[in-house]
N, C-alpha and C positions, 0 to 999 in steps of 0.2 A: 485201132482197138474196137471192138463189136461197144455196142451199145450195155449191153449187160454185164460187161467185164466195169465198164464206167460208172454205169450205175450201184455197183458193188463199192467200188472204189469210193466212191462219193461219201456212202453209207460209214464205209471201214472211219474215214477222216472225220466223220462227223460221231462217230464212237467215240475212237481217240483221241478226242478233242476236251471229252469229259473224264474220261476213264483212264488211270496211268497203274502200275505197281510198283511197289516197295519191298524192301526186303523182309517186311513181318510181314506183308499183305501184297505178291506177286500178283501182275495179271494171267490167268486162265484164259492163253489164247489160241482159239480152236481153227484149222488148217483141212481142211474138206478138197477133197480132190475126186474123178469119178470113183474108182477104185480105194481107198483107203483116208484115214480120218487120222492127221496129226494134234496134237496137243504140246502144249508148253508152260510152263509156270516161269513166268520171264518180271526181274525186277528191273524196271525202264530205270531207276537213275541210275544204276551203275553198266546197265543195259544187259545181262546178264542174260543165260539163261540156268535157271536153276535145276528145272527137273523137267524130264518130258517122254513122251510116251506115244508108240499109232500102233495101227491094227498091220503093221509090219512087222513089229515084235515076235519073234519065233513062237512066245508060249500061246500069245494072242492070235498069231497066223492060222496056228494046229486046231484052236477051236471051229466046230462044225457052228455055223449059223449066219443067220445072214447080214447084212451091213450095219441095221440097225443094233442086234444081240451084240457084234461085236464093238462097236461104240462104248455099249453100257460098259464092256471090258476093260476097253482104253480110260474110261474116267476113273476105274476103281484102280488100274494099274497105278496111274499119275497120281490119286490119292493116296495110294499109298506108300509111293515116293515121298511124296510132299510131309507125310505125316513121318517118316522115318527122316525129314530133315526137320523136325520140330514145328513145322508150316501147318496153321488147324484152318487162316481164312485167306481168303483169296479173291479178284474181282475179276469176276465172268467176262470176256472179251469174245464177244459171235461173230467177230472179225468181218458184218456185212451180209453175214446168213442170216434167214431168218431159224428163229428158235421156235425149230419145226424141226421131228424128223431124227437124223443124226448127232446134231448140235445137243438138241434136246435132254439125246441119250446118253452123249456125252455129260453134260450136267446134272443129270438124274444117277449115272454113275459115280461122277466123283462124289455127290452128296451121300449116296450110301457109303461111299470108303471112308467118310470122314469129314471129308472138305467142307464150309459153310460157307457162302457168299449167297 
């Protein structure tokens, strides 16, 4: 494994380490690839995933803009999953990214659909 893939990994474990979700209070775990940006609202003790959303989504695909606009998409779609399963807070999970960029946009999204964390 490249050095940056490890040094990601490292990050991610020492995340996780602090940060877990619940079924009132899922974690918000964000999935960055070159091309597209997945999202999950995942409850760790039942291990779950509850609700989740990426910019592969058909309605989100058809949108004209670029990686960043479409991020903002993906947070407001997943919030407003989350909020049609009675879900209002959540704990951010940058799974190793910095929150910079995509991530950012991602959580600047879901906070306009509703989400608080």
């Amino acid at each position: 494994m490249s050095t940056k893939v490890n040094r990601r990994q490292k990050i991610r474990y020492r995340i996780r380490k602090k940060i877990s979700g619940t079924a009132q209070q899922p974690r918000l775990s964000v999935f960055r690839s070159n091309s597209d940006i997945y999202v999950q609202l995942i409850d760790d003790t039942n291990g779950t995933t509850l609700a989740s959303a990426s910019s592969r989504d058909k309605d989100i695909k058809a949108q004209a803009g670029n990686k960043s606009e479409k991020s903002v998409l993906v947070g407001k779609a997943l919030a407003a999953k989350a909020l049609a399963l009675g879900l209002t807070t959540c704990v951010f999970d940058r799974s190793g990214y910095l929150y910079h960029g995509r991530v950012k946009s991602v959580a600047d999204g879901a906070r306009e659909g509703g989400l608080q964390f």
